[in-house]
BADREN-859147 format. One line per field, with one value per residue (C-alpha): residue in one letter; x, y, z. Coordinates in nm, 2 decimals, padded with zeros to 4 digits, m for minus. Example, Ala and Ser with C-alpha at 12.3 -4.5 7.8 and 13.67 -1.06 7.14 Angstrom:
<recs>
res = a / s
xx = 01.23 / 01.37
yy = m00.45 / m00.11
zz = 00.78 / 00.71
</recs>
This chain:
<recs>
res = x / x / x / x / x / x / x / x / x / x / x / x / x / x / x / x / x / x / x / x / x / x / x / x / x / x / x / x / x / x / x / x / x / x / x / x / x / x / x / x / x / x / x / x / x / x / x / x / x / x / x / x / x / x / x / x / x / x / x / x / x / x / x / x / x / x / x / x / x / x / x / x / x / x / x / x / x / x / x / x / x / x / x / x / x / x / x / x / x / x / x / x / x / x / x / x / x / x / x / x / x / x / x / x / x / x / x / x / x / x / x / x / x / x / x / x / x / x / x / x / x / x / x / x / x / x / x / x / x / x / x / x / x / x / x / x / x / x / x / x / x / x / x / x / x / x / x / x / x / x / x / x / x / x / x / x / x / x / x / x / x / x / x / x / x / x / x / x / x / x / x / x / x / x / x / x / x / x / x / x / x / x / x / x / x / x / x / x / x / x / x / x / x / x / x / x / x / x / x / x / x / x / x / x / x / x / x / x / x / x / x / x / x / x / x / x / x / x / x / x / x / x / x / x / x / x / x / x / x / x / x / x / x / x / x / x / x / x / x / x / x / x / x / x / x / x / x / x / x / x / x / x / x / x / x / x / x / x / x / x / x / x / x / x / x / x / x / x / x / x / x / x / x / x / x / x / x / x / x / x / x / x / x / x / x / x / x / x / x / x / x / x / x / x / x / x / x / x / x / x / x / x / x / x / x / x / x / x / x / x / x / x / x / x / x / x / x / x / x / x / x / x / x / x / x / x / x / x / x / x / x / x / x / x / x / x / x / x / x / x / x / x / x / x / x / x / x / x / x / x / x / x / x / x / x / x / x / x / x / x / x / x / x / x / x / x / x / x / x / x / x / x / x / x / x / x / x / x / x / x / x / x / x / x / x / x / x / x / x / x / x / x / x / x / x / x / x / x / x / x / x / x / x / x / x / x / x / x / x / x / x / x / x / x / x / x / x / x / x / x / x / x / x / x / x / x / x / x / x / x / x / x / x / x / x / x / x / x / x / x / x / x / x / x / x / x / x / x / x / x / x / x / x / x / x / x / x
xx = 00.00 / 00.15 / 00.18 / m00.11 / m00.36 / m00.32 / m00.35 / m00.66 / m00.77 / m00.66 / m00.81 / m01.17 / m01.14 / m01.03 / m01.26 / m00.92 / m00.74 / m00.37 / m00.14 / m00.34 / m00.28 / 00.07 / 00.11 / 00.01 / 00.21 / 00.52 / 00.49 / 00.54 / 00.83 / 00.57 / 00.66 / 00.75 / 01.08 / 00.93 / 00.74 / 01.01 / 01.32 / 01.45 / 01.74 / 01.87 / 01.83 / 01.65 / 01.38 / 01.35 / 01.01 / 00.98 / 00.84 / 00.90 / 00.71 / 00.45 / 00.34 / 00.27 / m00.13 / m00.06 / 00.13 / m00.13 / m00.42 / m00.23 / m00.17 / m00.53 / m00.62 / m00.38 / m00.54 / m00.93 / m00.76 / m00.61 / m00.95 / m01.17 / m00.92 / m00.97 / m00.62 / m00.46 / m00.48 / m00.15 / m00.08 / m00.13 / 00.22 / 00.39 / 00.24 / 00.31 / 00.63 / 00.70 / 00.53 / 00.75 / 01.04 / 00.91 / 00.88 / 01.24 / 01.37 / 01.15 / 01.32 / 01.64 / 01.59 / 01.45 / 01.77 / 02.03 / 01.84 / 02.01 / 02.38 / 02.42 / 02.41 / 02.66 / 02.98 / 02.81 / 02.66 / 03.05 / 03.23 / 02.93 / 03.06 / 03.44 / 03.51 / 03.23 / 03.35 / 03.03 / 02.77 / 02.47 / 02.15 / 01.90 / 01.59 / 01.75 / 01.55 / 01.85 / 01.99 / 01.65 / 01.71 / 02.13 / 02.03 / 01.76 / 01.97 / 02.30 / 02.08 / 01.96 / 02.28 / 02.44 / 02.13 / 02.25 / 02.54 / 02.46 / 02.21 / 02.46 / 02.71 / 02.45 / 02.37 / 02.75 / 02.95 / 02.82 / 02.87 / 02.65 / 02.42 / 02.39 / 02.18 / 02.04 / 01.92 / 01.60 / 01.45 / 01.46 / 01.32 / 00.96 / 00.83 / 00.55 / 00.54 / 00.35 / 00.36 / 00.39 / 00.72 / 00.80 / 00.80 / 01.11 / 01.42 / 01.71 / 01.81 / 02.17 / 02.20 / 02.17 / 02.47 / 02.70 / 02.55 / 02.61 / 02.97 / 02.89 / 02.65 / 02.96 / 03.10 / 02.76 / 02.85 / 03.15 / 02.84 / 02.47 / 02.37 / 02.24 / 01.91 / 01.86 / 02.04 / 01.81 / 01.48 / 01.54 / 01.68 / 01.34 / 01.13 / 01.35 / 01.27 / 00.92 / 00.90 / 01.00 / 00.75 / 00.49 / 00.70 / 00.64 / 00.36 / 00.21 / m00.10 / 00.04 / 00.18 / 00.31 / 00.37 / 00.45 / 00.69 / 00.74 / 00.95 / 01.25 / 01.32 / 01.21 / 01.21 / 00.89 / 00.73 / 00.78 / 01.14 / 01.15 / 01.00 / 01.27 / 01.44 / 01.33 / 01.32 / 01.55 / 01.55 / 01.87 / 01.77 / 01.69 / 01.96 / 02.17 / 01.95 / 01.76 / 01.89 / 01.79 / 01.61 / 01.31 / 01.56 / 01.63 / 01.86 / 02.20 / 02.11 / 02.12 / 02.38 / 02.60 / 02.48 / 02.26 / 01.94 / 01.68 / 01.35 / 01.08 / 01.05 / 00.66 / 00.62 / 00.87 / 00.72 / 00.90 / 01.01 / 01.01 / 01.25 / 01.60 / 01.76 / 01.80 / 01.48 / 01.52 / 01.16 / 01.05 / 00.84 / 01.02 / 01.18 / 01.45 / 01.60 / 01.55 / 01.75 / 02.04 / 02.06 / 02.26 / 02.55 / 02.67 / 02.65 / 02.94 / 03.15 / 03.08 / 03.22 / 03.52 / 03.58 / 03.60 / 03.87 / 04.18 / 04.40 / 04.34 / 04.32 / 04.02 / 03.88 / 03.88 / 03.71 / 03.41 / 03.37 / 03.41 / 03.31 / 02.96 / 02.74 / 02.79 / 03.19 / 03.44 / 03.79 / 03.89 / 03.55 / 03.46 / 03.34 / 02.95 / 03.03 / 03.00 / 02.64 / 02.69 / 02.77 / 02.45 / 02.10 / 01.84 / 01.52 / 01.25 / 00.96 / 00.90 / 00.63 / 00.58 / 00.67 / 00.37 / 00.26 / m00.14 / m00.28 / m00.66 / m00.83 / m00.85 / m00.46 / m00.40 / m00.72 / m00.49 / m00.14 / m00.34 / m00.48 / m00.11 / 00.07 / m00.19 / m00.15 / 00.24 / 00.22 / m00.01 / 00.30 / 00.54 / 00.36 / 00.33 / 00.68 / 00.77 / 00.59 / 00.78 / 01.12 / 01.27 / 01.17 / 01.28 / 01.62 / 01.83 / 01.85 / 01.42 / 01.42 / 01.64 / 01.44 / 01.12 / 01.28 / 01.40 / 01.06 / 00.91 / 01.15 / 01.07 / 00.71 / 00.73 / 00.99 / 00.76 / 00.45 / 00.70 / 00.77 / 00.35 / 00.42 / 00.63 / 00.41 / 00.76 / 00.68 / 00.87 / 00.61 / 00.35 / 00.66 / 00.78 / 00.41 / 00.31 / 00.62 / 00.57 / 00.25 / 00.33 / 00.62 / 00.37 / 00.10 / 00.40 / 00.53 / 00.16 / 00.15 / 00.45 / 00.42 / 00.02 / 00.02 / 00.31 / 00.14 / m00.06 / m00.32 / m00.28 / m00.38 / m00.52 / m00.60 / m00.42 / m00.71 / m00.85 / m00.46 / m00.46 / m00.78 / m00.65 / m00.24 / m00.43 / m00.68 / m00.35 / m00.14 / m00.37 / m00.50 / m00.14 / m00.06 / m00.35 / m00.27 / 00.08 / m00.01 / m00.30 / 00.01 / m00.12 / 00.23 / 00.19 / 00.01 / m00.15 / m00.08 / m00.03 / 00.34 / 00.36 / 00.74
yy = 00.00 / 00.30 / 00.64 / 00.81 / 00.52 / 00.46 / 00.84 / 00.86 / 00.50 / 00.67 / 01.01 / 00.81 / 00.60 / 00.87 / 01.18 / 01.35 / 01.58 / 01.41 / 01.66 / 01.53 / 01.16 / 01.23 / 01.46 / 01.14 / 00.93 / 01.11 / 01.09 / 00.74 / 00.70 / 00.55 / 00.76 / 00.63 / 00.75 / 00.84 / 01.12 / 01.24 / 01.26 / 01.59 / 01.75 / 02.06 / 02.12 / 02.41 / 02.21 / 02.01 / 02.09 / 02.15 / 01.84 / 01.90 / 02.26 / 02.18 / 01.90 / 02.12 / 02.03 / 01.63 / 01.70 / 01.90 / 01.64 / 01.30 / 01.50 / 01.53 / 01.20 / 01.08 / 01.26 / 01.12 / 00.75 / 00.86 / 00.98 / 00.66 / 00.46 / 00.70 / 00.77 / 01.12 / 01.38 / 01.58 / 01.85 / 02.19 / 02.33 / 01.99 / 02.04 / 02.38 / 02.35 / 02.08 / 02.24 / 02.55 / 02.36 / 02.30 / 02.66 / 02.74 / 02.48 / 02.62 / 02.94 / 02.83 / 02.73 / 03.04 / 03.23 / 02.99 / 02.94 / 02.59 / 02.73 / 02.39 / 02.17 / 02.42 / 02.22 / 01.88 / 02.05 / 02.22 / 01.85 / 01.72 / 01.97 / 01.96 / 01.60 / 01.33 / 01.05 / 00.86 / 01.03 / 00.83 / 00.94 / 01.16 / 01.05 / 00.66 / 00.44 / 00.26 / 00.66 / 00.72 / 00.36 / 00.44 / 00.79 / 00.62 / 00.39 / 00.59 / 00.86 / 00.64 / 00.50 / 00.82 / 00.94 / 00.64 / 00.74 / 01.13 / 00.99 / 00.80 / 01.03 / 01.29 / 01.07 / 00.97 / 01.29 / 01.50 / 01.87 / 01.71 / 01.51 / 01.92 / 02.00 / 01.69 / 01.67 / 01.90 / 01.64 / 01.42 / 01.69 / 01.58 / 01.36 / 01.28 / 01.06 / 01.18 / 01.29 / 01.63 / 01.56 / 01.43 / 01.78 / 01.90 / 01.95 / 02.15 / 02.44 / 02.40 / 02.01 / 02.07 / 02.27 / 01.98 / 01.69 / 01.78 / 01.63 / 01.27 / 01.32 / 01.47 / 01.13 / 01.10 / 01.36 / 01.18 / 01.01 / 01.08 / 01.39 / 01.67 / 01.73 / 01.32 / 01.39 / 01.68 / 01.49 / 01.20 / 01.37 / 01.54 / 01.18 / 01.02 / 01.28 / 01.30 / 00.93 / 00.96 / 01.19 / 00.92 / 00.68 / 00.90 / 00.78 / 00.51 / 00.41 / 00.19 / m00.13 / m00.32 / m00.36 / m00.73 / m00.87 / m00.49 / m00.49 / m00.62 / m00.42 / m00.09 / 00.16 / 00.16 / 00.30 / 00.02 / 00.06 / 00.43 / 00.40 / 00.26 / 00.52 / 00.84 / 00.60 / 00.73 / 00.39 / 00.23 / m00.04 / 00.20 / 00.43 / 00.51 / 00.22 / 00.23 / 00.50 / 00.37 / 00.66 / 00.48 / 00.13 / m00.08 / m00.33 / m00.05 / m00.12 / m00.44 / m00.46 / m00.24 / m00.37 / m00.10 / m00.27 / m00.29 / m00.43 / m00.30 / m00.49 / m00.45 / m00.58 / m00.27 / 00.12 / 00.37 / 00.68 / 00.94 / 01.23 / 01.32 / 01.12 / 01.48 / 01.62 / 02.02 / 02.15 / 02.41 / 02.52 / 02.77 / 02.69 / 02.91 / 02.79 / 02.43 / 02.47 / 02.58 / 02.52 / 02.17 / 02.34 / 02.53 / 02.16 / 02.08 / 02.34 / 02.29 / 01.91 / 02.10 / 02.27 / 02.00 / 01.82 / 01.87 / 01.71 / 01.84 / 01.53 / 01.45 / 01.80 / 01.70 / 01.38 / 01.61 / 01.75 / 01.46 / 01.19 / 01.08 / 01.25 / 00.99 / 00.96 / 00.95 / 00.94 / 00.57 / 00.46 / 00.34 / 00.61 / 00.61 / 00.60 / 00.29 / 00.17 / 00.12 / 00.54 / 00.60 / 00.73 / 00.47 / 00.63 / 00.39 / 00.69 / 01.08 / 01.33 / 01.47 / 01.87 / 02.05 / 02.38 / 02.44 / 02.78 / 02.93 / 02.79 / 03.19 / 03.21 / 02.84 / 03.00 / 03.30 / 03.14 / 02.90 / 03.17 / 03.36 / 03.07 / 03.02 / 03.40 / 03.32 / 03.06 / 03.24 / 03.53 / 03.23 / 03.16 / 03.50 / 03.50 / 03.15 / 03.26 / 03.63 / 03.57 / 03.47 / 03.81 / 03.98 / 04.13 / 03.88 / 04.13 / 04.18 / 03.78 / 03.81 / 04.02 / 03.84 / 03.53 / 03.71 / 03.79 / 03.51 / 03.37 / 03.59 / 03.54 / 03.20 / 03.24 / 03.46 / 03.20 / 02.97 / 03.16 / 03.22 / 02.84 / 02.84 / 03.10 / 03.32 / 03.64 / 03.85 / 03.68 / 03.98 / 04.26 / 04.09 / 04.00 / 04.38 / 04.44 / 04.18 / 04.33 / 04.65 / 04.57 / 04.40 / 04.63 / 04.90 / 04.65 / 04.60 / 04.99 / 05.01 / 04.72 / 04.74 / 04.93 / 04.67 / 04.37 / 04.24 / 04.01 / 03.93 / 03.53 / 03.80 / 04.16 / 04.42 / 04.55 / 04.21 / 04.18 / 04.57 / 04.47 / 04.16 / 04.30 / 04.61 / 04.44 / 04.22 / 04.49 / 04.68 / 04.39 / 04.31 / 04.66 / 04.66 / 04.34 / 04.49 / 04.81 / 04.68 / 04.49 / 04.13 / 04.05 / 03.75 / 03.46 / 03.24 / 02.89 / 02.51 / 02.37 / 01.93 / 01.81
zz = 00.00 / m00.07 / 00.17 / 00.01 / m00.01 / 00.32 / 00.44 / 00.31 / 00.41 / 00.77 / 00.74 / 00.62 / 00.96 / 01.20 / 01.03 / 01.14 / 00.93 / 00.88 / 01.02 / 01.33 / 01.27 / 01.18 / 01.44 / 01.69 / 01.52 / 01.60 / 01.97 / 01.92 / 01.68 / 01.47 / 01.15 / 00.79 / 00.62 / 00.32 / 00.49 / 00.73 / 00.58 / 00.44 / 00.24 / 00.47 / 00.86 / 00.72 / 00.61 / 00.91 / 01.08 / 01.49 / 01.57 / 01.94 / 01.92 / 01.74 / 01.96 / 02.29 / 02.20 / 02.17 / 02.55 / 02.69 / 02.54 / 02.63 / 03.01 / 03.05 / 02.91 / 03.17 / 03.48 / 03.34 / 03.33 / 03.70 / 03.85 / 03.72 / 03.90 / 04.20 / 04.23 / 04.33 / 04.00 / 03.87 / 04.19 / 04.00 / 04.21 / 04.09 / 03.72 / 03.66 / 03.77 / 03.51 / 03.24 / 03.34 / 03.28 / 02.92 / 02.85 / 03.02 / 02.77 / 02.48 / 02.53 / 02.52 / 02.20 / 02.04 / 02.20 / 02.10 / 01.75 / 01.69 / 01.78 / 01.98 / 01.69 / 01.46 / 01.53 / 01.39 / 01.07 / 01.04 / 01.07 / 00.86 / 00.55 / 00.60 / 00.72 / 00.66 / 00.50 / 00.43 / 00.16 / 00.26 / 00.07 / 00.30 / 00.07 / 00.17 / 00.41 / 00.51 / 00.63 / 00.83 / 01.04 / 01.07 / 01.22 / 01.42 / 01.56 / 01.64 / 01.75 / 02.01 / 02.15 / 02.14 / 02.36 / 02.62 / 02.68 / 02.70 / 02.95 / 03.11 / 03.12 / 03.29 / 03.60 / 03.61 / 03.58 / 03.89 / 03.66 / 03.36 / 03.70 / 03.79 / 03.53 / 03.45 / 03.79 / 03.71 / 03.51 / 03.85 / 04.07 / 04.05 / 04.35 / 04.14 / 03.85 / 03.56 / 03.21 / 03.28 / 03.42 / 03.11 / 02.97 / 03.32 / 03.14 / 03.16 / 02.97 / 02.96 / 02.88 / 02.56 / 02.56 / 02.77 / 02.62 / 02.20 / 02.22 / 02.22 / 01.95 / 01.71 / 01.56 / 01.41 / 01.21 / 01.01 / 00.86 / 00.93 / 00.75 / 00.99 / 00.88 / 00.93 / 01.30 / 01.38 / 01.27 / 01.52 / 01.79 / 01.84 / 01.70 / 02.06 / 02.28 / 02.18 / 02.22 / 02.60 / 02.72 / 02.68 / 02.94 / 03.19 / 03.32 / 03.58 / 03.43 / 03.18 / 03.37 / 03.11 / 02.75 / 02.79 / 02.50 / 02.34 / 02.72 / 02.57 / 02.30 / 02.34 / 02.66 / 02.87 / 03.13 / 03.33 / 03.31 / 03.31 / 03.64 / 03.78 / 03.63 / 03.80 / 04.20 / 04.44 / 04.60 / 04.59 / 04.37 / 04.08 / 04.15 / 03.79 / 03.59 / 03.23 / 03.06 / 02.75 / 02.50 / 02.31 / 02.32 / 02.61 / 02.43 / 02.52 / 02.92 / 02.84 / 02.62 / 02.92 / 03.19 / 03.35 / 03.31 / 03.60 / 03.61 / 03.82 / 04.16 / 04.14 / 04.50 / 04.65 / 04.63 / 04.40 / 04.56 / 04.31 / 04.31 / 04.40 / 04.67 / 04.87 / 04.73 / 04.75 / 04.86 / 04.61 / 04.31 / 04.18 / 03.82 / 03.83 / 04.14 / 04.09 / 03.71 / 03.93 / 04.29 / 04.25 / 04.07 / 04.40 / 04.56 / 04.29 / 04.41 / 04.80 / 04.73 / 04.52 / 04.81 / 05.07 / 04.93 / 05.00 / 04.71 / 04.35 / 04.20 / 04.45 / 04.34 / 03.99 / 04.07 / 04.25 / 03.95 / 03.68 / 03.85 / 03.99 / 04.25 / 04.48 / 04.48 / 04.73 / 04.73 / 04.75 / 04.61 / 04.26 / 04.01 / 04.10 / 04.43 / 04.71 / 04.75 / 05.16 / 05.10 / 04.94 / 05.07 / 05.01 / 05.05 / 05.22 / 05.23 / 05.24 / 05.28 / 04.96 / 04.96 / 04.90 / 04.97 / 05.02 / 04.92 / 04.90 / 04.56 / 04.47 / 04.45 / 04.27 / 03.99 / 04.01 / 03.93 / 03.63 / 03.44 / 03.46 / 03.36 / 03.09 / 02.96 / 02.95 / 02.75 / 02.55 / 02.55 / 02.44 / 02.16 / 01.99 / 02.04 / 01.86 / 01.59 / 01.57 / 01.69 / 01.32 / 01.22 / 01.57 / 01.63 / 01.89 / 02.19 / 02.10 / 02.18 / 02.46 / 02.63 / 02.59 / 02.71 / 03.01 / 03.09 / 03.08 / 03.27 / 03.53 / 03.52 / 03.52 / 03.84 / 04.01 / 03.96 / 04.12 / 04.41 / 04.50 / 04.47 / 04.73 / 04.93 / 04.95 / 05.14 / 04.84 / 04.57 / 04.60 / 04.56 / 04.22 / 04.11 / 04.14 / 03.94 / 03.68 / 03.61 / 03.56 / 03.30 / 03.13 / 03.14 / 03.01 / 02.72 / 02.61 / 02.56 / 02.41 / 02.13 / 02.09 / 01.78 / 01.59 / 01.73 / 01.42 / 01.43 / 01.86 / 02.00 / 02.29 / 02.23 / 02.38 / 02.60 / 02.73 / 02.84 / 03.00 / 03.19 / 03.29 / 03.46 / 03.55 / 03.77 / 03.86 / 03.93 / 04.16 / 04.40 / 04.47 / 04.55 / 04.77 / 04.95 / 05.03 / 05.13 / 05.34 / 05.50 / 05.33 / 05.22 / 05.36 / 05.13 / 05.35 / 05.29 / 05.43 / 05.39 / 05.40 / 05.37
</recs>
């Protein structure tokens, strides 16, 4: 059957447009060569920016599943944090425009030695594949070097377990992790590269997730909630296991394979969980925790080791550190921060207009000057930090939020008149920071600095 016979045989079973149906497809690797191979990285679509409505739709698909079974929904605190994550690592992107992956398109043009075809089949399944093994041992490498495990360590901060915490990465692991992707590029073409890197990552959010149990036979080949699971546990069992990327076979192969001890609760999170909401802070608190180990030793080769080696290492012990040395966490109170439904409607509807703001600007910022983009990215990085901290119920959250507003209210001025053709209009947005802007003034002048709230953990 060829690709157009069975897109419409599809389309006529589905009543869905196929964008849609490929669009679904994606998320699960489950895409044909023919329709998703391309000549230039120009040409290569953002498959990972573009499926925001798939993660958003599986995410509440996932909570339905979750509250038929009568078991505890996605925390909002927990889920917004997560999804904050998402948009930190979404504007990375739109500030580093691709920079990351300009050494392996250089050494692709000067010093290939391979011309395999990009329209080739056999191309798609090589990049597939060393895509893939290459993401094991950046993985790998992440939980095993403690200044990589320092920003991979956001993905982990979750306590919960869901697919929104799928969508918790880090801004800068891009940046560290490129170099073991770079012998790729004596061979795989980039825009071949580029096309699965985002098809594997895609593929991973849906593992995150513990309503699926098991996949039965599939468990052998391919990567799985069941074993991501293990995964993300901070119990010593699971502890630097499955790091596999939509394959299992390289843990395996390596010897890093776990399976799930279904009869033994997971403990989600870091094995030192740091208690807060705030994006900001949890993207860079652990790398001060690098340099306080620096600091404690005394020789320098033992300082290099803090730095090189794994979290868990001492001198005198092997690399990833001496299990008897480790924390094995039997149980913990989840950190959670109750506030008054008024301020958690509050903190959803500002974390929806943000993302709203995000997405005027991923459709502007080719056209926008870089220091333009910078800025925006700052502020929503700001916003989404200041959301984080009425999270957290910090007593400084009502100063900043007063202050957030008003920039906003002052850039909505500013840029009303060259904003053409607005996902919100500029006066439905005034109304909305005004109103914003003047209860939290009240609330601090009344002397309400304080939000009221119920801390667990």
């Amino acid at each position: 059957m060829n690709s157009t016979k069975g897109s419409l045989i599809v389309e006529a079973m589905t009543g869905v447009e196929i964008p849609w149906v490929k669009g679904l497809a994606s998320m699960f690797y489950m895409v044909s060569p023919t329709d998703s191979s391309y000549r230039t990285v120009e040409e290569v679509p953002q498959f990972y920016r573009k499926a925001w409505p798939y993660f958003l739709l599986f995410i509440l698909i996932e909570n339905i599943l979750l509250w038929v079974e009568r078991k505890p929904l996605m925390r909002v605190n927990d889920g917004l944090t997560s999804l904050a994550h998402g948009l930190f690592q979404e504007c990375g992107r739109l500030v580093f425009r691709g920079g990351e992956h300009a050494l392996y398109v250089y050494i692709y043009d000067n010093f290939h030695i391979v011309d395999l075809r990009w329209e080739s089949p056999v191309t798609w399944y090589i990049a597939a594949i060393g895509v893939d093994f290459c993401y094991y041992w950046v993985h790998r490498a992440s939980h095993e070097v403690h200044i990589l495990w320092a920003q991979h360590q956001v993905h982990h901060s979750s306590e919960d377990y869901n697919l929104a915490v799928g969508l918790r990465q880090s801004v800068l692991q891009g940046w560290c992790g490129f170099i073991f992707y770079l012998p790729m590029a004596f061979f795989v073409p980039p825009a071949q590269f580029l096309t699965h890197q985002q098809f594997n990552l895609l593929y991973q959010f849906w593992i995150h997730t513990e309503t699926v149990k098991s996949l039965g036979p599939l468990e052998w080949l391919l990567n799985t909630p069941k074993h991501h699971r293990v995964h993300h546990g901070s119990v010593l069992y699971c502890l630097d296991k499955n790091y596999g990327g939509f394959l299992i076979v390289w843990d395996r192969l390596f010897g890093t394979f776990q399976e799930e001890k279904e009869k033994q609760e997971i403990i989600y999170g870091l094995v030192k969980h740091e208690p807060s909401f705030n994006p900001l802070y949890l993207q860079v608190f652990y790398n001060k925790n690098v340099l306080e180990k620096v600091r404690r030793m005394e020789r320098w080769q033992d300082k290099v080791g803090a730095i090189v080696k794994g979290p868990s290492w001492l001198p005198g012990k092997p690399w990833t550190g001496a299990d008897e040395d480790k924390i094995d966490v039997k149980s913990r109170i989840k950190y959670d921060v109750k506030l008054a439904t008024w301020l958690n409607v509050y903190i959803v509807v500002h974390f929806a207009l943000i993302t709203v703001g995000f997405q005027e600007l991923a459709l502007r910022y080719v056209s926008m000057s870089p220091l333009t983009v910078l800025m925006c990215v700052c502020y929503i990085l700001g916003a989404l930090t200041i959301l984080g901290m009425l999270l957290d119920a910090d007593v400084r959250a009502p100063f900043w939020e007063v202050a957030r507003c008003v920039l906003l209210l002052l850039l909505v001025h500013r840029c009303a008149d060259a904003l053409r053709d607005p996902i919100l209009s500029p006066s439905l947005m005034t109304t909305i920071y005004l109103t914003s802007a003047t209860f939290w003034t009240l609330r601090c002048l009344l002397g309400l600095k304080h939000i009221p709230h119920h801390r667990i953990g």
